[in-house]
C-alpha positions in Angstrom: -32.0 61.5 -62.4 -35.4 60.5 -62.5 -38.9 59.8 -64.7 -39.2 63.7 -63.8 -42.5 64.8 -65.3 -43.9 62.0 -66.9 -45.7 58.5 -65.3 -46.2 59.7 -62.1 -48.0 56.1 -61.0 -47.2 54.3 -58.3 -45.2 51.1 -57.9 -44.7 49.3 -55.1 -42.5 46.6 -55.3 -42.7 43.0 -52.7 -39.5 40.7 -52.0 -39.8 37.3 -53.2 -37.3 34.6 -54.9 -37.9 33.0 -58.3 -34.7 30.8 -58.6 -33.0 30.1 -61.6 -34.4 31.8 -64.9 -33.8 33.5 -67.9 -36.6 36.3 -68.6 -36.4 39.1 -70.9 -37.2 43.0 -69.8 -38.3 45.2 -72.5 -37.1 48.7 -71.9 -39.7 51.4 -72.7 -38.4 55.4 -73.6 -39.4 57.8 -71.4 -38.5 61.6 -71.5 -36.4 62.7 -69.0 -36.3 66.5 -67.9 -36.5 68.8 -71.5 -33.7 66.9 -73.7 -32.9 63.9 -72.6 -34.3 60.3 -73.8 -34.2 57.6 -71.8 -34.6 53.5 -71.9 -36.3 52.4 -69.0 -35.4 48.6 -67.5 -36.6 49.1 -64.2 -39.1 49.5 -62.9 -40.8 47.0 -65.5 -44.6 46.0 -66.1 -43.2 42.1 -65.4 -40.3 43.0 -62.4 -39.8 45.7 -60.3 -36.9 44.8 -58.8 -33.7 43.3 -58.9 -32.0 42.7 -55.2 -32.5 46.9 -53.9 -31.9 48.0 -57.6 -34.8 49.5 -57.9 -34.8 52.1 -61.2 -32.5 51.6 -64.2 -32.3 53.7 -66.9 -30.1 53.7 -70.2 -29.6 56.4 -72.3 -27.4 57.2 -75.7 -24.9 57.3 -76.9 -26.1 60.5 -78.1 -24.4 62.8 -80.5 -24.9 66.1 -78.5 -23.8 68.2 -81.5 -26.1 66.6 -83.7 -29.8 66.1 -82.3 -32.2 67.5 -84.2 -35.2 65.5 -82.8 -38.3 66.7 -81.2 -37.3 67.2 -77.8 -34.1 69.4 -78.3 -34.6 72.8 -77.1 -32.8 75.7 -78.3 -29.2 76.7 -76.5 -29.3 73.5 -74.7 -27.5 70.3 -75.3 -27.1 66.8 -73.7 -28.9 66.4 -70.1 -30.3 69.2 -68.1 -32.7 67.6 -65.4 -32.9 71.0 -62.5 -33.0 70.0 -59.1 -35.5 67.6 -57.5 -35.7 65.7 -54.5 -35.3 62.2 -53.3 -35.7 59.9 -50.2 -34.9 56.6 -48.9 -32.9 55.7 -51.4 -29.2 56.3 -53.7 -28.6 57.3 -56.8 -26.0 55.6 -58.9 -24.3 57.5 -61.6 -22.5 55.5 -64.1 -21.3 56.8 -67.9 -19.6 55.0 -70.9 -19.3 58.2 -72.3 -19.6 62.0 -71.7 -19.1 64.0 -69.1 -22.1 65.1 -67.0 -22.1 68.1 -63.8 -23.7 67.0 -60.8 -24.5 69.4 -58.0 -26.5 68.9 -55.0 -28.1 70.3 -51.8 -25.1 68.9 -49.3 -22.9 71.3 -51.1 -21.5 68.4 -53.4 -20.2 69.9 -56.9 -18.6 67.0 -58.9 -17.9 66.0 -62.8 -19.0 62.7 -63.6 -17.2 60.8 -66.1 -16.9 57.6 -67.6 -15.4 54.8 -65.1 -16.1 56.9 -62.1 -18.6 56.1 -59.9 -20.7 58.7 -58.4 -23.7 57.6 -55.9 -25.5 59.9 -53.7 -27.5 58.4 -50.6 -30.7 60.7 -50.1 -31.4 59.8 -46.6 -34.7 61.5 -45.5 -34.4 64.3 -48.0 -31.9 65.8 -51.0 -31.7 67.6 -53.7 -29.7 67.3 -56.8 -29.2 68.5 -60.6 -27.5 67.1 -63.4 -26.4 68.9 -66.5 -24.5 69.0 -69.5 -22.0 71.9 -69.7 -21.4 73.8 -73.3 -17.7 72.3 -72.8 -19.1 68.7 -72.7 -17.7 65.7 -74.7 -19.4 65.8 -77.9 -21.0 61.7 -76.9 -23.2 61.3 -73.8 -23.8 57.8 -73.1 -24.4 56.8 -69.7 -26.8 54.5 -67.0 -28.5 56.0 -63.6 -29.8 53.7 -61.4 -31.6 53.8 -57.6 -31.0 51.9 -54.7 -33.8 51.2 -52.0 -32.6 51.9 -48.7 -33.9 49.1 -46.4 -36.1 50.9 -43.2 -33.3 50.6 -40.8 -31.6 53.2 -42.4 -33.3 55.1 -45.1 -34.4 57.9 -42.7 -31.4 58.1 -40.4 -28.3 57.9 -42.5 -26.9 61.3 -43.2 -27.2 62.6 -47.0 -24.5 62.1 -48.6 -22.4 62.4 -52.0 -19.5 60.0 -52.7 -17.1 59.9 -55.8 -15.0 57.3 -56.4 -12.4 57.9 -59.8 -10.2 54.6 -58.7 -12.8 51.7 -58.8 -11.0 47.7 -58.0 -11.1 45.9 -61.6 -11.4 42.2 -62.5 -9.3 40.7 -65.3 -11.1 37.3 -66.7 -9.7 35.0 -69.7 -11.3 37.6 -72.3 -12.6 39.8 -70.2 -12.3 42.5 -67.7 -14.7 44.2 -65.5 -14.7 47.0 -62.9 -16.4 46.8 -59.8 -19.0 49.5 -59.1 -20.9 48.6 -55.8 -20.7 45.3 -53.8 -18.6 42.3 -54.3 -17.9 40.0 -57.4 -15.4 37.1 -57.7 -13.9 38.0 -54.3 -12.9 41.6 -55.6 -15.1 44.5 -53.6 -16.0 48.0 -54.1 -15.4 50.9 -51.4 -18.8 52.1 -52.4 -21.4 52.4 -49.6 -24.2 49.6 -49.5 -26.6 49.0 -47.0 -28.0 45.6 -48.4 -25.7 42.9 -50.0 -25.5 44.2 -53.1 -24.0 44.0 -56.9 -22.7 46.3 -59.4 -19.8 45.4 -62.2 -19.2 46.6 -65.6 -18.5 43.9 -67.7 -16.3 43.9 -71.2 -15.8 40.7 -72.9 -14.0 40.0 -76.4 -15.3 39.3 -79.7 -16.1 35.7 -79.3 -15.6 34.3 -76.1 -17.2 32.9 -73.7 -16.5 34.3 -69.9 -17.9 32.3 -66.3 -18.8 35.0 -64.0 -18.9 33.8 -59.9 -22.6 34.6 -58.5 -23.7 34.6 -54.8 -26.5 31.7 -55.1 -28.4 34.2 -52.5 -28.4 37.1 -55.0 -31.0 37.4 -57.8 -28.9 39.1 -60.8 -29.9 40.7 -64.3 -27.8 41.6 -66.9 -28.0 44.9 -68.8 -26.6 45.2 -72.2 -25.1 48.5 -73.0 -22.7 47.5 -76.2 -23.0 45.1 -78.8 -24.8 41.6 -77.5 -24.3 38.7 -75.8 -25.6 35.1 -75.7 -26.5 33.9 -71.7 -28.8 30.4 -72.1 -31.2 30.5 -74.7 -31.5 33.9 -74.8 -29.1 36.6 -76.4 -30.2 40.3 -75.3 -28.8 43.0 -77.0 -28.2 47.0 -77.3 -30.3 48.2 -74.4 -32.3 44.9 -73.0 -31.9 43.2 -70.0 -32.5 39.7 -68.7 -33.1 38.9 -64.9 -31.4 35.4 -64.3 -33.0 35.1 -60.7 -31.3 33.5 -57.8 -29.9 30.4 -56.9 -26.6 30.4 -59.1 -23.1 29.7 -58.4 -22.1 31.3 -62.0 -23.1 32.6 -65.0 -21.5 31.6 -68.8 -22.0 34.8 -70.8 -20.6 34.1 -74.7 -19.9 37.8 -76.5 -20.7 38.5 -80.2 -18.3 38.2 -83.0 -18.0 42.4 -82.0 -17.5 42.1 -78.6 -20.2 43.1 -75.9 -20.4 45.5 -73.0 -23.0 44.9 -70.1 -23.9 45.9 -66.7 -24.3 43.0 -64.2 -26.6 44.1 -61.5 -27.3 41.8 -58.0 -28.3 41.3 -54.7 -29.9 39.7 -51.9 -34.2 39.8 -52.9 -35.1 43.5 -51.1 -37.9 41.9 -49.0 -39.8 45.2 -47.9 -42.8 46.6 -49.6 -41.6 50.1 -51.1 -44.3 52.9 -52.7 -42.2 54.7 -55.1 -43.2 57.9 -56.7 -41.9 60.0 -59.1 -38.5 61.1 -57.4 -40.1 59.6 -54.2 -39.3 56.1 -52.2 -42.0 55.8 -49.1 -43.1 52.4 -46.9 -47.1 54.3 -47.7 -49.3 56.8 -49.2 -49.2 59.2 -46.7 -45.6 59.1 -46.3 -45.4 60.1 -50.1 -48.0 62.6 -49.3 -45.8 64.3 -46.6 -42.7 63.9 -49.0 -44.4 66.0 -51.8 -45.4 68.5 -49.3 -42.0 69.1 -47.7 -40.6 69.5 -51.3 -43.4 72.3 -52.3 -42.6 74.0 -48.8 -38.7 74.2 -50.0 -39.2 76.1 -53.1 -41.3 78.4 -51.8 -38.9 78.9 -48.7 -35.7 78.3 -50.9 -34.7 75.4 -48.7 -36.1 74.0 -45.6 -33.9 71.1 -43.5 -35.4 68.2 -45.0 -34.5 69.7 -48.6 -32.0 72.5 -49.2 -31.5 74.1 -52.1 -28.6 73.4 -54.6 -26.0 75.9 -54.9 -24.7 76.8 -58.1 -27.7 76.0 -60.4 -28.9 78.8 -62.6 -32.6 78.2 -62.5 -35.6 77.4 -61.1 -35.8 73.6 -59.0 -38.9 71.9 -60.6 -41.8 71.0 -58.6 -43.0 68.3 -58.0 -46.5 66.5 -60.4 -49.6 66.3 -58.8 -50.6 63.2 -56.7 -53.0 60.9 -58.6 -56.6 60.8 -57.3 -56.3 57.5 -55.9 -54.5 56.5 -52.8 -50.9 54.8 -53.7 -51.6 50.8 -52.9 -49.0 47.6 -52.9 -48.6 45.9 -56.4 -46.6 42.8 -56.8 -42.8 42.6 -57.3 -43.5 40.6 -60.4 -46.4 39.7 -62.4 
């Protein structure tokens, strides 16, 4: 899932450590595919990136028998984003609650529900779609998130789809957290990474106050996804973020009188310049360039080898927005 037809600027993101801090990231909505609303946390006008996180997006909980807003279309309900492409990078499909069908152009046909972890790893080229279906739960609340590949393997590993329904847990003293991608208080996820890299959900009681273990080499960010929660001098709530930076052996996270839900997200600083473009991840311009092209050249071929098509999908793959007039250049990894 993607920013699929609206901002198509570029962002280019730059490695760099900030140690220690505390900095809020303001989520903006975006509009994703014909009926879906989104909170944006990454990328962000002040960070980029977090570790190889590179896109995170929030979304719900929706009441899919209920919408009346603006951007419902008639005979549709919850998410219905048609295939489009990515490369150099995997997509990480996470919901709290829902139940969302994902197909792609590997053959992959899979259900994704809520404490199963679903990432695809694009490779040099794939194509996926993700959709509601009319027998849906009735909630849809979820997070999808990217992953920069690092060059020395985002054009050579294979495409791939991976599901995973029995993820390694954590229990805490008043909390409990599952283990998405990468490692956290000595407790690691099967999940393919090719960067040291973080993913946990994170449940903590009404009330109390939980130390979570960090790699002092990882930057971190937390993303609240239920109620709030009180980390320094800050306490982020329903659908912000804080980045915490690097240089940390832990992290004291105190829960509101309700309890709080949040997505911890790490990993070593990604030092390589990226150019990321609507579903796009490129090292340039003209590598973005060629991207587009080789996307175009599968519809009207109905799949090429770089990007087949996705079985199963009734309807059109969208194409892809035009390329803005100015050549895609570097821009800081923070302000």
């Amino acid at each position: 899932m993607s920013d699929l037809e609206k901002d198509p600027a570029e962002i280019v993101c730059v490695g760099g450590n900030d140690g220690p801090v505390l900095e809020f990231l303001e989520p903006r909505e975006v509009v994703l595919g014909r009926t879906t609303k989104v909170r944006r946390l990454l990328p962000n006008k002040n960070r980029r990136m977090v570790g190889a996180w590179c896109f995170v997006d929030h979304y719900g909980p929706d009441d899919l028998t209920s919408r009346v807003d603006s951007y419902d279309v008639p005979g549709e309900r919850g998410m219905r984003v048609p295939p489009h492409p990515h490369t150099s990078l995997q997509t990480v499909s996470w919901l709290f609650e829902g139940e969302i069908e994902h197909r792609d152009s590997v053959g992959s046909h899979a259900m994704v529900r809520p404490g199963e972890l679903n990432i695809m790893t694009a490779g040099n080229g794939i194509a996926h779609s993700e959709v509601s279906t009319p027998t849906a739960p009735p909630m849809l609340h979820g997070a999808q998130l990217w992953v920069a590949l690092p060059d020395s393997v985002r054009t050579t590993v294979p495409p791939a789809f991976n599901a995973y329904a029995d993820l390694p847990t954590i229990d805490f003293d008043g909390a409990r957290a599952t283990v998405m991608v990468g490692t956290v208080a000595g407790v690691t996820s099967p999940a393919p990474a090719y960067t040291p890299l973080v993913g946990a959900d994170l449940t903590i009681d009404p009330g109390r106050t939980v130390t979570v273990p960090l790699t002092p080499s990882n930057e971190y960010a937390v993303l609240i996804v239920d109620g709030s929660v009180t980390v320094g001098d800050l306490t982020p709530s329903f659908g912000e973020m804080v980045y915490l930076g690097d240089g940390r052996e832990s992290v004291d996270l105190v829960a509101s009188d309700n309890g709080t839900r949040l997505l911890l997200l790490g990993g070593e600083p990604f030092e390589e310049q990226l150019v990321m473009w609507w579903n796009f991840i490129g090292r340039s311009h003209e590598e973005i360039v060629t991207a587009r092209e080789a996307w175009q050249e599968a519809i009207a071929a109905s799949g090429t080898d770089r990007f087949g098509m996705v079985p199963g999908y009734d309807g059109d793959p969208l194409p892809a927005p035009a390329l803005p007039a100015i050549a895609l250049k570097p821009r800081p990894r923070a302000r």
